[in-house]
N, C-alpha and C positions, 0 to 999 in steps of 0.2 A: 649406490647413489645417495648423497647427502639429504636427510630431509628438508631439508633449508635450501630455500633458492634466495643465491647472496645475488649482491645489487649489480655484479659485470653482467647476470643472466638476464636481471630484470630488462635490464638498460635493452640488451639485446634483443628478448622480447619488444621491448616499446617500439623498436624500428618497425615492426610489421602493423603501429598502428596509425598507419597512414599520416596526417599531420596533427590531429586535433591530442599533442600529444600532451599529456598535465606535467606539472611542473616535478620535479623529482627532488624531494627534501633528504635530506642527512639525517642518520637514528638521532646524533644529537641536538637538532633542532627540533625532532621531537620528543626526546626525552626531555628538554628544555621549558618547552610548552606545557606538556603536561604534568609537569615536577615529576620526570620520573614516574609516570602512570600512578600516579598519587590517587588513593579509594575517594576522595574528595572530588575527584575530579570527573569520577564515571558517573554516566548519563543513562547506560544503558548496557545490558548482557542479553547474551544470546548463543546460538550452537557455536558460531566461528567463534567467537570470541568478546570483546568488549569496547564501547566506546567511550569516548570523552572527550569533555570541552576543553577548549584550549585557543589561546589568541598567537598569531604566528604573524611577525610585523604589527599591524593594525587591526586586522583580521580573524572575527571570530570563527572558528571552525570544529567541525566534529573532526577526530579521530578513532579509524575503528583499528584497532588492535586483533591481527588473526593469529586462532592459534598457530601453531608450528604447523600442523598434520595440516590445516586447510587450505593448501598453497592453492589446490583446485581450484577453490572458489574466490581467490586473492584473484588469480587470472581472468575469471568469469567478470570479475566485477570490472576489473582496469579495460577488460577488451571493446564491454557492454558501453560504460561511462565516459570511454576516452570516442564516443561519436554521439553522444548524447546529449542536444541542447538544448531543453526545451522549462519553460515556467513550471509545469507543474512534475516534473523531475528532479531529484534531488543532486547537483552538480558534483563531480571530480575535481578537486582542485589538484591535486597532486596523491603522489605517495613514497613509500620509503622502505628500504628491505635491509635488512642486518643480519646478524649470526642468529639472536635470538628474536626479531621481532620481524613481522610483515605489516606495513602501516595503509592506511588508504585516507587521504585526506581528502572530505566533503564541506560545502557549505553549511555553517550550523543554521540549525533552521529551528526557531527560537520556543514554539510553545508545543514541542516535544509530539508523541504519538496521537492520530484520533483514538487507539483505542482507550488512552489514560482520561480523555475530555468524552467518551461514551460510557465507559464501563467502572461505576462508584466513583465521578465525576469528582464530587466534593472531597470524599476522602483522600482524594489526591491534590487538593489545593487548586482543582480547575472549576470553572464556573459552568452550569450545563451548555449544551450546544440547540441557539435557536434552532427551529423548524429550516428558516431559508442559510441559515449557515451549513446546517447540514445538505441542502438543496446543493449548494454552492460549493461542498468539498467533495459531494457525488459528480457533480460535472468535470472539478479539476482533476478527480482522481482516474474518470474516463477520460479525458482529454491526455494523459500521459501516458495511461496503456495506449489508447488508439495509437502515438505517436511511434511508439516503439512496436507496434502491427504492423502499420499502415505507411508512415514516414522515416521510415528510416532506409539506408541504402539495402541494409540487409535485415529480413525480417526477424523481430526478438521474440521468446515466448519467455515474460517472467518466472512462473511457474512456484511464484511463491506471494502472491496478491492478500494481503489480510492487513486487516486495520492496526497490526502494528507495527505496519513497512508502507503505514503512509503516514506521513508527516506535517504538522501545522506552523504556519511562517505568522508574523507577528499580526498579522490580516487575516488569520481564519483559512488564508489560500494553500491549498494540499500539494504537495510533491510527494510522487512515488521513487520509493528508496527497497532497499538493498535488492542488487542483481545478483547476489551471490550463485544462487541457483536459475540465471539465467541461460536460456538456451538460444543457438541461432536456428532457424529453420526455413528452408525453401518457403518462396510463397507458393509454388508447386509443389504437388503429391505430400504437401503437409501431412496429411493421414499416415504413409508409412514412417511417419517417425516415433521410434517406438526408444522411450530409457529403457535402461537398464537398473532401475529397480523409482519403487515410489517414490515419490519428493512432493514436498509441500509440507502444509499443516493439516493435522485432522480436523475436518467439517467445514474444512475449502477444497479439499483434495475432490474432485469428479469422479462419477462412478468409473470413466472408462480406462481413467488411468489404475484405478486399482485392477482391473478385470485385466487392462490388454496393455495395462504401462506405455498406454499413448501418451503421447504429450504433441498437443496443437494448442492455438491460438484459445482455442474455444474452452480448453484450462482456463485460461486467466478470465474467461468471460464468467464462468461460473461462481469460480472466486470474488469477482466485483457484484455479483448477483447476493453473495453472502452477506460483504460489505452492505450494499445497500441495507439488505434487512434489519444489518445490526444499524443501520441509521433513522431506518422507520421504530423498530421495538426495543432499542437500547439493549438489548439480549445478546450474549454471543453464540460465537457460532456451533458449538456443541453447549447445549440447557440440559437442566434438569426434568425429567417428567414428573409434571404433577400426580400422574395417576399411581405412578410406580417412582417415587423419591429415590429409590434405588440404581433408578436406572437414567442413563443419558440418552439424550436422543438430539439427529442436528438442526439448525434454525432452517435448514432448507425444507423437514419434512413438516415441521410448525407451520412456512409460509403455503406447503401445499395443501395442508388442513381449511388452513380459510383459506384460500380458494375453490377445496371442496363445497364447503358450506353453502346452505342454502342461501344464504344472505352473506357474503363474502365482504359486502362493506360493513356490515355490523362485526363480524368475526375478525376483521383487519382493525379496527378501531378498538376493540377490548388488549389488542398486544399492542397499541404504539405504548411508547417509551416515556415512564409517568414524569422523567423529568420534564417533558415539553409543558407539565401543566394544563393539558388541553388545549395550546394553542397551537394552530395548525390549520390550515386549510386543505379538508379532509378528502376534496375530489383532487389536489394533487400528491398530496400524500398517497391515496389511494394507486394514480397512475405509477408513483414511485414503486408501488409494490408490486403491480403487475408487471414492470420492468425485471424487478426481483425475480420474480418466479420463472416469466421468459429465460431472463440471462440461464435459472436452475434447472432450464431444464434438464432429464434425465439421457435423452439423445440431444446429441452436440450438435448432429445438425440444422435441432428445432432451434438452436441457441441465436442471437443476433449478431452481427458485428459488433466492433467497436463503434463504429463512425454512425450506427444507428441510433445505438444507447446514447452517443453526444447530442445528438440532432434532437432526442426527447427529453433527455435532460435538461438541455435549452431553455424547452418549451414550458418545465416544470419551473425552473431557474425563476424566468421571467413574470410567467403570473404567480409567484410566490414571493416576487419582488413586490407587485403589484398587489397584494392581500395585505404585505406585510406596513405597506405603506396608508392602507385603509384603514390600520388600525392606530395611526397617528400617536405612536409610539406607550400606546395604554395596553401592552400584553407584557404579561410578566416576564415571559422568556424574550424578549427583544435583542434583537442583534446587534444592529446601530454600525455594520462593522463594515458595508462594502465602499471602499477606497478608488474599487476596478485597479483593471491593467491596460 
């Protein structure tokens, strides 16, 4: 069998995607676009493959270019994105199959990864991320999991949640991006569902999928628990140990440090994230971390839903609004950014 699935198979595929089908481009309109997958042009690499900017008509768009071998995960995403509509998702416009390429055409979404505006901000040309910005890409990045939980016809588990598959629109506002390694799963006897080997990234990956290669919902819950952390201490998800430089250890075992501590809000306040400056209002910050550690718990069943993390996010969202506004625009890190939707 060919390793290439050309465009009569795709096409055929597409019929079983009920109606919400994306528009289907020709290789040459986007080789067109992207001159030819020209290095100028990419945005972005990773396992499948590569992306890049490109205008098609009037219209700016990502293109992700997959390798040959990952036609897998070509299909995981068209299946995932062609019933997928929602703000803080990142949208299917179309895609494209030829001899040598598999294309998927997304909305571009303009100020690139949170993990490039978290992690050595400036040396990447981004400016840091207030306190309620970051409030605010915590809630839209739970409101997109929950969607794909909770609201969608058939239930999704990402299974691949980490801040650099969530993405920032010209407003600071987050859409979650690549389904490659997404999965469907009953919203019944979820628990028996078991891969067939690991996936994800190391230091979002959950204990039970490495012990029992489960894969449920409560995946992606843990992974968003990481996220948050890297949003409260600027840290990623596998750090260095201080005591042992040699050795790595993950931000989930950090965030269960303090809250061992005898004083858990003093122990939480020495790791936020020195680009906020200090500014922050530190009893929600504080609530953000106990969200954190919830989401990490060790058994999945201690873990929350989605739609509860939304509900307290909210709640953080709001009087963060409400802090940020007290201080009448005199903190260094200021946001100045919410437009709403």
């Amino acid at each position: 069998m060919p390793q290439l699935v050309h465009l009569h198979q795709v096409l055929l595929a597409a019929e079983t995607f009920e109606n919400d089908r994306p528009v289907i481009y020709t290789m040459e309109e986007i080789k067109e676009a992207t001159n030819n997958f020209d290095d100028t042009r990419k945005i972005g690499e990773g396992g499948y493959g590569c992306v890049y900017f490109a205008i098609i008509g009037e219209v700016k768009v990502a293109i992700k270019n997959m390798r040959s071998t990952r036609t897998k995960e070509f299909f995981a995403e068209l299946k995932v994105l062609c019933k997928i509509h929602h703000n803080n998702v990142v949208e299917l416009l179309g895609y494209a199959s030829g001899s040598e390429h598999l294309c998927l055409v997304y909305e571009f979404v303009q100020n690139g990864s949170l993990n490039d505006h978290l992690h050595d901000p400036l040396l990447k040309g981004r400016q840091p991320l207030s306190w309620t910005a970051r409030a605010q890409i915590a809630l839209d990045t739970a409101r997109g999991i929950e969607y794909i939980h909770d609201h969608t016809k058939k239930r999704y588990v990402h299974r691949d949640i980490k801040t650099s598959n969530i993405l920032l629109d010209e407003g600071l506002r987050a859409k979650v991006a690549d389904f490659g390694l997404a999965r469907l799963v009953e919203r019944s006897n979820e628990e028996d569902i078991v891969a067939t080997r690991v996936v994800g990234t190391p230091g979002y990956i959950p204990p039970e999928s490495v012990r029992e290669l489960q894969m449920t919902a409560k995946g992606d819950v843990y992974a968003f628990g990481v996220v948050i952390g890297e949003l409260i201490t600027g840290q990623r998800a596998i750090v260095r140990d201080n005591r042992e430089p040699k050795r790595m250890k993950s931000l989930v075992s950090v965030l269960l440090e303090v809250f061992q501590d005898n004083d858990p809000e003093i122990a939480l306040e020495a790791k936020i994230d020195g680009n906020l400056k200090g500014s922050y209002p530190m009893e929600e910050v504080y609530k953000m971390g106990e969200i954190a550690r919830w989401c990490s718990s060790e058994d999945p069943v201690n873990r929350p839903e989605m739609h509860e993390i939304v509900q307290s996010l909210s709640q953080i969202l709001m009087y963060s609004i409400e802090w940020e506004a007290s201080l009448g625009g005199k903190s260094e890190v200021f946001s100045g950014l919410f437009s709403g939707r």
